[in-house]
N, C-alpha and C positions, 0 to 999 in steps of 0.2 A: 210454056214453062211457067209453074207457079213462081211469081212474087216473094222472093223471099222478105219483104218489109212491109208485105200487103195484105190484107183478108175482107173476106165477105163475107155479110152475115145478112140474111132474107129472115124481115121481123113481120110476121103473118098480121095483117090488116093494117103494116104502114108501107112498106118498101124496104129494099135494097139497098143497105148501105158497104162502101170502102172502107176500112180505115186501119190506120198505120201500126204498125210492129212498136209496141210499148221499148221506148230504152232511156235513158236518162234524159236523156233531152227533152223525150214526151213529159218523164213526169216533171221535170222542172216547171214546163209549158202546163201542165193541170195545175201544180202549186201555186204557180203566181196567176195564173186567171181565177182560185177559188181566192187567191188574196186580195186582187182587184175587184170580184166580187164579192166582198167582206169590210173591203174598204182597210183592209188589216188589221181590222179589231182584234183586242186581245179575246174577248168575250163574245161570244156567236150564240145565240141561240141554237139549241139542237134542231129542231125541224131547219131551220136556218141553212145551218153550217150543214145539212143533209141534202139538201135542194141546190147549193153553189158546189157540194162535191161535185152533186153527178153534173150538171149542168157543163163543169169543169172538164170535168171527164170527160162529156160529148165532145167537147168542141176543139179539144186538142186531140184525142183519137180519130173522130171520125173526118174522111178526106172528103167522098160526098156520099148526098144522100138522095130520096127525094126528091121532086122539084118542089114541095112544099116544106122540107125541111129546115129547122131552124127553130133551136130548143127555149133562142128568148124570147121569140112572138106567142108563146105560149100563154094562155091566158090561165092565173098563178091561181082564179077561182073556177073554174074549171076541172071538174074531179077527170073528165073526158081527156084533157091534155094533159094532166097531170100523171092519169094512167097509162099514157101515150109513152111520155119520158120516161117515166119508169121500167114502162116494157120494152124500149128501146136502148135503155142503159145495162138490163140485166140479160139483154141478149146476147150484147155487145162484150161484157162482162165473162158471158158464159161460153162463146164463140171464141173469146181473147186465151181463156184458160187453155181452150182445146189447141188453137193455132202455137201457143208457147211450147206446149207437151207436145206437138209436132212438128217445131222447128228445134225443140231442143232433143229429139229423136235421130234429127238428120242428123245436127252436130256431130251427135256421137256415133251415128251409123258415118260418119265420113272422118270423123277423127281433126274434126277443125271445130271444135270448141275450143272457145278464148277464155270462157269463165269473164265474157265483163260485164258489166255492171247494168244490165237491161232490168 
């Protein structure tokens, strides 16, 4: 039985990743770790504030990955890892879109949508 709070997404030249059903919770957990990584500045630099999105974003979405995986050992001059996160963020992304438009398919194919706040 598929995971209703679950998804995989297979990112061709890294691995296999889990990760969880986006709801409020998730994004609070991406908000305040891109704030932790920001130090909560008012003022971010764009490449900056672009690099603690996603970075943010990995780490409260995905549940595992890898056994090399781990978006801060990433080395930040390294175009290699840099193109790594990126193609693992926009997988991740693009995978997340398909799994909502298919769990919010069920909803309505079963007549239990709640309309909240995911």
């Amino acid at each position: 039985m598929r995971d209703p709070n679950a998804f995989t997404v297979a990112v061709d030249g890294v691995g296999s990743f889990t990760c969880r059903r986006r709801t409020m919770r998730t994004a609070i957990a991406i908000t305040a770790e891109y704030n932790r990584l920001t130090e909560g500045a008012e003022q971010v630099p764009e490449e900056f504030a672009g690099i603690c999105n996603f970075i943010a974003y990995l780490k409260a979405m995905v549940l595992s990955g890898p056994g090399d995986w781990d978006p801060y050992a990433a080395d930040p001059d390294s175009e290699q890892d840099m193109d790594r996160l990126r193609k693992v963020y926009l997988a991740i992304k693009e995978a997340e879109g398909r799994f909502r438009a298919k769990a919010g398919s069920d909803a309505q194919a079963t007549g239990s949508g709640s309309g909240g706040n995911d």
